[in-house]
ZALUM-450746 format. One record per residue: residue in three letters; x, y negated, z of N, C-alpha, C, CB in turn. Coordinates in nm, 3 decimals. Glycine has a CB too. Layout:
<nodes>
  residu      nc1      nc2      nc3     cac1     cac2     cac3      cc1      cc2      cc3     cbc1     cbc2     cbc3
     ALA        X        Y        Z        X        Y        Z        X        Y        Z        X        Y        Z
...
</nodes>
This chain:
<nodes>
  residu      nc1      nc2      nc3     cac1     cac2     cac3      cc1      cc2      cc3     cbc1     cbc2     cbc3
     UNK    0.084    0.117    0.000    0.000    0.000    0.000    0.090   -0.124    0.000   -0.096    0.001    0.122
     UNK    0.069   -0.247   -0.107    0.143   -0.341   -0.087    0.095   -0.475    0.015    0.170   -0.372   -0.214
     UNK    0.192   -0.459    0.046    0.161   -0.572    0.209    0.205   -0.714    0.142    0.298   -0.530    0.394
     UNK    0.099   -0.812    0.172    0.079   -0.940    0.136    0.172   -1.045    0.268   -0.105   -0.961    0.126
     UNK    0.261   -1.078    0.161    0.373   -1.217    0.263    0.329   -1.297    0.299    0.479   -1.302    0.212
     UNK    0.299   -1.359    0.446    0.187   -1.506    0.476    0.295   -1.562    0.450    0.096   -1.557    0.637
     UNK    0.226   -1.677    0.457    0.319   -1.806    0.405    0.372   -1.887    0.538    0.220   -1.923    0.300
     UNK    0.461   -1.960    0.556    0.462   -2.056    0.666    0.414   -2.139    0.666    0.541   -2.095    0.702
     UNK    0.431   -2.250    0.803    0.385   -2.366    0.753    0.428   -2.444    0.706    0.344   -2.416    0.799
     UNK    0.579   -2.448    0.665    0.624   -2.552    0.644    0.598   -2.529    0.468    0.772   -2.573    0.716
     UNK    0.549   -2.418    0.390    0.517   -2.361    0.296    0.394   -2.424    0.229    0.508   -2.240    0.331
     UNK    0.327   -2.418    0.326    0.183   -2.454    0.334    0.194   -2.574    0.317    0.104   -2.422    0.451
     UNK    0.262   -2.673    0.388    0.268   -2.814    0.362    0.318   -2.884    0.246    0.329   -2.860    0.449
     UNK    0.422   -2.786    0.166    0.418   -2.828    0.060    0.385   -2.773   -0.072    0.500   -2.864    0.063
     UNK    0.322   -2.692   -0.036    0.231   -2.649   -0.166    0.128   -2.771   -0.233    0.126   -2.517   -0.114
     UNK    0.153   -2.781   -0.388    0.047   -2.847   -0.439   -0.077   -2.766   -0.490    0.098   -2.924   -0.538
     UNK   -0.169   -2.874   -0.471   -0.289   -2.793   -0.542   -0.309   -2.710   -0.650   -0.363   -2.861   -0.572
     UNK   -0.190   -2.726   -0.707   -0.208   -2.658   -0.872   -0.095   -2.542   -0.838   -0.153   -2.788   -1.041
     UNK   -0.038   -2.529   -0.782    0.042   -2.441   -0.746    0.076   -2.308   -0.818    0.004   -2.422   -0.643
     UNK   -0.088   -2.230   -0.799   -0.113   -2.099   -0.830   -0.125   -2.104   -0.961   -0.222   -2.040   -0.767
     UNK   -0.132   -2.218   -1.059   -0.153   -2.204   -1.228   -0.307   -2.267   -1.240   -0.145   -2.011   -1.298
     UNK   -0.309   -2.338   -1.339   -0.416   -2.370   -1.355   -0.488   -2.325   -1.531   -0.402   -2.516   -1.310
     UNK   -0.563   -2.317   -1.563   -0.646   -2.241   -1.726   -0.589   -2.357   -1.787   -0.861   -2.220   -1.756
     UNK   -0.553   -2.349   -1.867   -0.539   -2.441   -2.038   -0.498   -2.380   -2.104   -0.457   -2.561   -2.073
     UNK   -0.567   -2.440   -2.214   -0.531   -2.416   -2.359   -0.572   -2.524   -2.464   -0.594   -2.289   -2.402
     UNK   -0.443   -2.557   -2.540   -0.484   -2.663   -2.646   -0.591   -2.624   -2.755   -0.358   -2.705   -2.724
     UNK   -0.662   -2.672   -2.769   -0.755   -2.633   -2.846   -0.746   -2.726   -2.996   -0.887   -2.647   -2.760
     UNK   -0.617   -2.801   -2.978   -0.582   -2.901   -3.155   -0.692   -2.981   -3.198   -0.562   -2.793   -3.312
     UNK   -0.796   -3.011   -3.086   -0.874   -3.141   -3.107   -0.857   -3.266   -3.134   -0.922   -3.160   -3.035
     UNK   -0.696   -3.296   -3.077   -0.644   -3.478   -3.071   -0.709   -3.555   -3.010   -0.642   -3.561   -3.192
     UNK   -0.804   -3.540   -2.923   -0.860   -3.595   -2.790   -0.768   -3.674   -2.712   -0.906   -3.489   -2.703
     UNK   -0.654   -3.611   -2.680   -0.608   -3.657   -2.609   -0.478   -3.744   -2.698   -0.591   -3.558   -2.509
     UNK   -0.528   -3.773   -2.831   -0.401   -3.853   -2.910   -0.461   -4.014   -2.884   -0.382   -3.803   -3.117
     UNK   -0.586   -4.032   -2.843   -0.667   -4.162   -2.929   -0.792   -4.186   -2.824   -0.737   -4.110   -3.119
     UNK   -0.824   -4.310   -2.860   -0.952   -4.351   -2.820   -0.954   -4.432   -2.735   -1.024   -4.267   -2.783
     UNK   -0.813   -4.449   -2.663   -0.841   -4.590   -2.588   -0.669   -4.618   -2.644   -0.890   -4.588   -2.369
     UNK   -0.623   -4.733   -2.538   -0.511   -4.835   -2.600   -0.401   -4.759   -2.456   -0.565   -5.067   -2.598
     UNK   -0.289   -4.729   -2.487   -0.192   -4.699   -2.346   -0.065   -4.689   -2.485   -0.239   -4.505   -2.207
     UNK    0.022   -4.598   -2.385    0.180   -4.611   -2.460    0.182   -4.430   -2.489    0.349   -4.690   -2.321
     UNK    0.267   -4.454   -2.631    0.309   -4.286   -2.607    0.497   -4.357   -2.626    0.222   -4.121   -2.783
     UNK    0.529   -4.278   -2.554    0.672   -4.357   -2.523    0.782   -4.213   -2.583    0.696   -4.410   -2.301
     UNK    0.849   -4.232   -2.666    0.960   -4.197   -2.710    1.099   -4.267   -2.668    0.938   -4.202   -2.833
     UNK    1.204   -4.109   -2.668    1.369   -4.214   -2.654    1.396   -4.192   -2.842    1.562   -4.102   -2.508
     UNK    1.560   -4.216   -2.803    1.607   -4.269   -2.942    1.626   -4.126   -2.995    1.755   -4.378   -2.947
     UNK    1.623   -4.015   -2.931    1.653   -3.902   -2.988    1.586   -3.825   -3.029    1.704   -3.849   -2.940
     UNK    1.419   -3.863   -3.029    1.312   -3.812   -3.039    1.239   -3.876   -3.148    1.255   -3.813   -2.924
     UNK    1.304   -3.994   -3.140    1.249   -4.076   -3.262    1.328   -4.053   -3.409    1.260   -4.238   -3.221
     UNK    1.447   -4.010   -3.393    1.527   -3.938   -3.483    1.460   -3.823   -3.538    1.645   -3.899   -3.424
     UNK    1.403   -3.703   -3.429    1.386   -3.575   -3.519    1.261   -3.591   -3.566    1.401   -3.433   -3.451
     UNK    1.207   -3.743   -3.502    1.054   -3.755   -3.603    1.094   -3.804   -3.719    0.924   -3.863   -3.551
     UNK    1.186   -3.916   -3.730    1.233   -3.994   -3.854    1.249   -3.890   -3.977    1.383   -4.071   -3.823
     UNK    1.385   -3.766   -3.907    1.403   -3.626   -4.007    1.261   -3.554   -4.060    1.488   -3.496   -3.910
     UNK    1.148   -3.556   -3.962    1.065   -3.473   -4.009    0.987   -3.539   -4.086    1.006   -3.407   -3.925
     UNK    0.960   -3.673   -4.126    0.950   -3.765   -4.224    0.993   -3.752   -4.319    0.978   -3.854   -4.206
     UNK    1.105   -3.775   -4.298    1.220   -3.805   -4.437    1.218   -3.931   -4.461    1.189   -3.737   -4.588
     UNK    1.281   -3.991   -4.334    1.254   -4.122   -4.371    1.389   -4.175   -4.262    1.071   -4.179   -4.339
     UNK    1.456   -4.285   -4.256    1.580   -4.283   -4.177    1.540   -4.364   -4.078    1.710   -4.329   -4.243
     UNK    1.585   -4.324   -3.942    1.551   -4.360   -3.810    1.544   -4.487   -3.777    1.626   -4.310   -3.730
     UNK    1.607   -4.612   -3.833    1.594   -4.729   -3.801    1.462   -4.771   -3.914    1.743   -4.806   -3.809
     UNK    1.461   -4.740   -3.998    1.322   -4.800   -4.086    1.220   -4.695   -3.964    1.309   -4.740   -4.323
     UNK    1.197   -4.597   -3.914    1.100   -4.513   -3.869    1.061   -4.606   -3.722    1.161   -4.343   -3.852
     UNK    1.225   -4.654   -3.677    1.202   -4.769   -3.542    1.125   -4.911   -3.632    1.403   -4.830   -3.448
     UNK    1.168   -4.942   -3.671    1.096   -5.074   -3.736    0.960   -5.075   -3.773    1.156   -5.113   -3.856
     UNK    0.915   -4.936   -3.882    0.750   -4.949   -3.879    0.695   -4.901   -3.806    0.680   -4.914   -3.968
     UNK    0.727   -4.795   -3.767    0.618   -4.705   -3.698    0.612   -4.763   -3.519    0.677   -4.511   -3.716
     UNK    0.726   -4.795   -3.446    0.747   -4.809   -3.287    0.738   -4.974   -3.290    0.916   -4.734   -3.215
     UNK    0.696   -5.016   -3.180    0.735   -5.153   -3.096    0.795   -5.105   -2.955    0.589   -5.260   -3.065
     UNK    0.848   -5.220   -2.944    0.913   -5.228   -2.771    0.816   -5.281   -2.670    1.050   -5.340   -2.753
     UNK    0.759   -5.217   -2.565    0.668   -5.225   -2.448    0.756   -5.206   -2.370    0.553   -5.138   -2.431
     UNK    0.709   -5.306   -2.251    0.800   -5.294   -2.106    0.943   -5.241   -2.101    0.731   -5.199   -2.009
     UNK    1.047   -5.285   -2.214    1.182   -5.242   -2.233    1.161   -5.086   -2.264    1.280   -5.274   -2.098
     UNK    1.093   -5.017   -2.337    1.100   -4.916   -2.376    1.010   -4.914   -2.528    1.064   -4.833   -2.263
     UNK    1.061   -4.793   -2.627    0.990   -4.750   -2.687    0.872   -4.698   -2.705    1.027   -4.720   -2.702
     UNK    0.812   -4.756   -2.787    0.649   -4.709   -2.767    0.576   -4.655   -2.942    0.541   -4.888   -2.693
     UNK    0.493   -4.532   -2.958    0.472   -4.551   -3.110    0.342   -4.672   -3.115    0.425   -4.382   -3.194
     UNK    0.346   -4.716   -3.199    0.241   -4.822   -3.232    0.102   -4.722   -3.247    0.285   -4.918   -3.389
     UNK   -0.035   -4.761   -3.213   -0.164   -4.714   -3.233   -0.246   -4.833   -3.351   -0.240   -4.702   -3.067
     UNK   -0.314   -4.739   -3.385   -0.428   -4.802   -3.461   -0.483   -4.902   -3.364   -0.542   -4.696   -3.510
     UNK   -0.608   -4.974   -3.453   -0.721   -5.087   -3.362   -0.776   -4.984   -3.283   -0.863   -5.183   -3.457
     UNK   -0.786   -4.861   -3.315   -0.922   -4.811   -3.233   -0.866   -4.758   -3.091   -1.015   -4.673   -3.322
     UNK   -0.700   -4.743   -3.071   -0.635   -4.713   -2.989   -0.547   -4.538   -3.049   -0.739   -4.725   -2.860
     UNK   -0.622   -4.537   -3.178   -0.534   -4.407   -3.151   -0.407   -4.365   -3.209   -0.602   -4.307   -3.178
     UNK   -0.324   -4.330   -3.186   -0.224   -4.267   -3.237   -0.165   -4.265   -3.381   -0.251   -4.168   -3.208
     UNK   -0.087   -4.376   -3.419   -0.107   -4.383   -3.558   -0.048   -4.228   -3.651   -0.021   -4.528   -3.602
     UNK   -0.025   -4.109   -3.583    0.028   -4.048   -3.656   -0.080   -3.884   -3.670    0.181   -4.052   -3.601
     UNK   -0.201   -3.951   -3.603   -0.368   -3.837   -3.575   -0.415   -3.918   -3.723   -0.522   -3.880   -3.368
     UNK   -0.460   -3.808   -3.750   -0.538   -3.795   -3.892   -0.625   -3.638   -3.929   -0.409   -3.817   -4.016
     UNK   -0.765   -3.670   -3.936   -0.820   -3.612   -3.959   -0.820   -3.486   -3.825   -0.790   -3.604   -4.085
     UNK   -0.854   -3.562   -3.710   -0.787   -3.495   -3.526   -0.666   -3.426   -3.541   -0.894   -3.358   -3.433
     UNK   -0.581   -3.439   -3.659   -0.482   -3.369   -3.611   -0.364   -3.446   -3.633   -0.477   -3.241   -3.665
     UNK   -0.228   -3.391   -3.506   -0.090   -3.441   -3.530   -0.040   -3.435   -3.631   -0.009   -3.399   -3.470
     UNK    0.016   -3.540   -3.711    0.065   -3.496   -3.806    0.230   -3.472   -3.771    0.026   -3.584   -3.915
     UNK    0.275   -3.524   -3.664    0.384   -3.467   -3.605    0.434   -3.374   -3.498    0.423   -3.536   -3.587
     UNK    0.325   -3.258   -3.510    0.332   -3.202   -3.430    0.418   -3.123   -3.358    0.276   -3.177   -3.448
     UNK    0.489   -3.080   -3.460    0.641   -3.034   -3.447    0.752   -3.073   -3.367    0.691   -3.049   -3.547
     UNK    0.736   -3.174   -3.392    0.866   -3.276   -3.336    0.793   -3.432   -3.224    0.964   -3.358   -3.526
     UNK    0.675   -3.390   -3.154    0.576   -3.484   -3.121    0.677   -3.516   -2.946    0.374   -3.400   -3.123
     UNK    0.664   -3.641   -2.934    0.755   -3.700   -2.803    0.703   -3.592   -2.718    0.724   -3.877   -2.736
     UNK    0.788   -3.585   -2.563    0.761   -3.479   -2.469    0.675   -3.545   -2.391    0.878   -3.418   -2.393
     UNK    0.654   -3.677   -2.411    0.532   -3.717   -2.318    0.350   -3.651   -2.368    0.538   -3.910   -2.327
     UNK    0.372   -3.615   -2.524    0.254   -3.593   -2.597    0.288   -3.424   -2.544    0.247   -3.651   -2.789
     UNK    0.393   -3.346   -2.559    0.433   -3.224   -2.484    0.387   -3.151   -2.407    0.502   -3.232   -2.433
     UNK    0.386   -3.265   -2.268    0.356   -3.216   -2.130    0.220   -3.283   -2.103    0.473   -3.257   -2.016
     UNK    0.146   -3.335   -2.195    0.002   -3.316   -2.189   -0.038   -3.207   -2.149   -0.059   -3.332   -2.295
     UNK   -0.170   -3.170   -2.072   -0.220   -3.269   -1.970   -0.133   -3.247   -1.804   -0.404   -3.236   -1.958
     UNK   -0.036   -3.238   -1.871    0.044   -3.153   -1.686    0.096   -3.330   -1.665    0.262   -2.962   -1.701
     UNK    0.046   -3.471   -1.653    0.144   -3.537   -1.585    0.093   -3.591   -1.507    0.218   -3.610   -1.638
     UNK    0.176   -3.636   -1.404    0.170   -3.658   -1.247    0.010   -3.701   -1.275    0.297   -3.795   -1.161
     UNK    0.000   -3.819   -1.303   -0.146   -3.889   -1.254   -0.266   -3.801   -1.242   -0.192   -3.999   -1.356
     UNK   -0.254   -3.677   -1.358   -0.391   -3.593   -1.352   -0.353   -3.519   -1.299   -0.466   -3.542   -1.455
     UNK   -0.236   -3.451   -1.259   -0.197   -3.368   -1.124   -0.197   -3.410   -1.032   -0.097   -3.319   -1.106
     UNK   -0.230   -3.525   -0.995   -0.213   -3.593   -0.838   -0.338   -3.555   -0.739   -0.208   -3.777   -0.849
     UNK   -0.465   -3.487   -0.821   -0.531   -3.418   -0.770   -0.694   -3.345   -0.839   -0.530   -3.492   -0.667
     UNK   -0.710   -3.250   -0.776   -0.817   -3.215   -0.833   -0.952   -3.264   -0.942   -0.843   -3.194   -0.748
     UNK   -0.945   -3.341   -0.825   -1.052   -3.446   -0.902   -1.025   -3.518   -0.995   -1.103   -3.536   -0.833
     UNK   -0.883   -3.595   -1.033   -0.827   -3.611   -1.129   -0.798   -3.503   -1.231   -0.741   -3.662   -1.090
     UNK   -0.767   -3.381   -1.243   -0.769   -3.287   -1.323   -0.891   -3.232   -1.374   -0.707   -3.206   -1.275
     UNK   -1.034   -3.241   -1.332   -1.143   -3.198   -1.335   -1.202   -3.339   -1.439   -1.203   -3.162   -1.175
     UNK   -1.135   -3.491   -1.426   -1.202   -3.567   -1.510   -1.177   -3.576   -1.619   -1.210   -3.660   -1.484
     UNK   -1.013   -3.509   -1.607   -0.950   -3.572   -1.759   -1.019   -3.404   -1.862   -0.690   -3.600   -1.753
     UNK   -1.042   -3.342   -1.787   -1.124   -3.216   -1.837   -1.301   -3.246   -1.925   -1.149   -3.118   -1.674
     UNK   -1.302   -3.379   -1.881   -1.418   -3.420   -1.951   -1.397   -3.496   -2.086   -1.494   -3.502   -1.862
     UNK   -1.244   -3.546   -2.113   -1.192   -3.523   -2.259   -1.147   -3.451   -2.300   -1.130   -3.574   -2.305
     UNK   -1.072   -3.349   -2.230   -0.980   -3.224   -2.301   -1.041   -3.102   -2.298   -0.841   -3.196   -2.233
     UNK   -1.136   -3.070   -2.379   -1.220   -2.938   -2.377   -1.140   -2.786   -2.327   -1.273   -2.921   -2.539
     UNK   -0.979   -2.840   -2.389   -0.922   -2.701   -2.329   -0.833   -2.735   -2.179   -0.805   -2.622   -2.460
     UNK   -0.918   -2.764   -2.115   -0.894   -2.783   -1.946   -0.986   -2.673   -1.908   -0.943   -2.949   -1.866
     UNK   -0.930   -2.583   -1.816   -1.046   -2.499   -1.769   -1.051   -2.387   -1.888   -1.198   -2.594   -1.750
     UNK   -0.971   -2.388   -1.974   -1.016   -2.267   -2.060   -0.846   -2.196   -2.070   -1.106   -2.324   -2.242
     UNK   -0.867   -2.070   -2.181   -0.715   -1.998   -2.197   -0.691   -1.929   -2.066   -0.581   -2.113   -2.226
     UNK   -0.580   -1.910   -2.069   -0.471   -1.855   -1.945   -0.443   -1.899   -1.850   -0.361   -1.840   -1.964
     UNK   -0.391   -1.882   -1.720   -0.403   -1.945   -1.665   -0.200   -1.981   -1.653   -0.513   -1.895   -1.562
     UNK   -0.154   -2.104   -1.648   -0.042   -2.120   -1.616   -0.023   -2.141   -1.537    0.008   -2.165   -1.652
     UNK    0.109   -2.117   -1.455    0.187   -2.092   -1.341    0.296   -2.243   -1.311    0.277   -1.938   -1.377
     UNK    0.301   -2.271   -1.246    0.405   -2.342   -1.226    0.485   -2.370   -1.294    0.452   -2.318   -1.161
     UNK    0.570   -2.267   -1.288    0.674   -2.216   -1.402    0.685   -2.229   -1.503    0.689   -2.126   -1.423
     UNK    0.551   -2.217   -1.586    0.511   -2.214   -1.704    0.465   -2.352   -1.794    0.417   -2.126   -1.689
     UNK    0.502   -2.451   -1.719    0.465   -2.597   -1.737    0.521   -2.622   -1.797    0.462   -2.685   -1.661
     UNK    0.635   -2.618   -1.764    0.769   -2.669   -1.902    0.789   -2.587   -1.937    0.911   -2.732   -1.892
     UNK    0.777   -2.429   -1.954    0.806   -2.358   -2.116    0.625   -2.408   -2.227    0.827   -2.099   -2.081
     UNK    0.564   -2.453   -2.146    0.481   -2.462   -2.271    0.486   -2.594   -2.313    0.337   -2.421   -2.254
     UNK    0.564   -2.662   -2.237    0.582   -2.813   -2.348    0.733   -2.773   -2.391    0.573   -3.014   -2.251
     UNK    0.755   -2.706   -2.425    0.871   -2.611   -2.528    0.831   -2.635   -2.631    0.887   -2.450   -2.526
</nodes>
């Protein structure tokens, strides 16, 4: 019979809520590319393997496509807020898409708690659905 390890407390205290894995799965809607106005923030090395996957050279790719927000890189959005590079709901850079678009929906603010993870689930249809991921598994799936 396998015997179950209690936890301590000092275990207990820092466990986060999401701990045990939570269900997602992208479902390639682009929901979460568009629809309101914020930053998708790229570095210079990311903006390169988008430039390559263009075919287009990295300083013309900084000049049209990015502006500078709050001393950082940002890609520019449409009027409507979305993502100038969503077309027809889908990435067209998906391949090579910044790690902030990556680690969708795992970042701090909608992990900071339940109830925050349960709202942003009312745009991201694949919240609550798929597999369930592990901790662990957070950053191999923004791999």
């Amino acid at each position: 019979m396998r015997r179950l390890r209690q936890t301590t407390m000092g275990e207990q205290k820092n466990k986060r809520w999401w701990d045990d894995g939570l269900y997602f799965s992208c479902l390639g809607c682009g929901k979460c590319c568009g629809g309101e106005p914020g930053f998708i923030w790229l570095d210079l090395k990311e903006a390169q393997k988008i430039a390559e996957f263009l075919g287009i050279e990295a300083p013309f790719f900084l000049a049209t496509y990015t502006h500078k927000k709050l001393g950082r890189i940002s890609i520019k959005e449409k009027e409507n807020g979305d993502c100038q590079f969503l077309a027809g709901g889908k990435c067209e850079i998906y391949p090579v898409r910044p790690l902030q678009c990556r680690l969708y929906p795992f970042w701090p603010s909608i992990l900071s708690s339940p109830r925050n993870w349960s709202w942003e689930g009312r745009r991201c249809p694949g919240i609550g659905q798929g597999p369930v991921l592990s901790r662990q598994n957070y950053r191999s799936y923004a791999g």
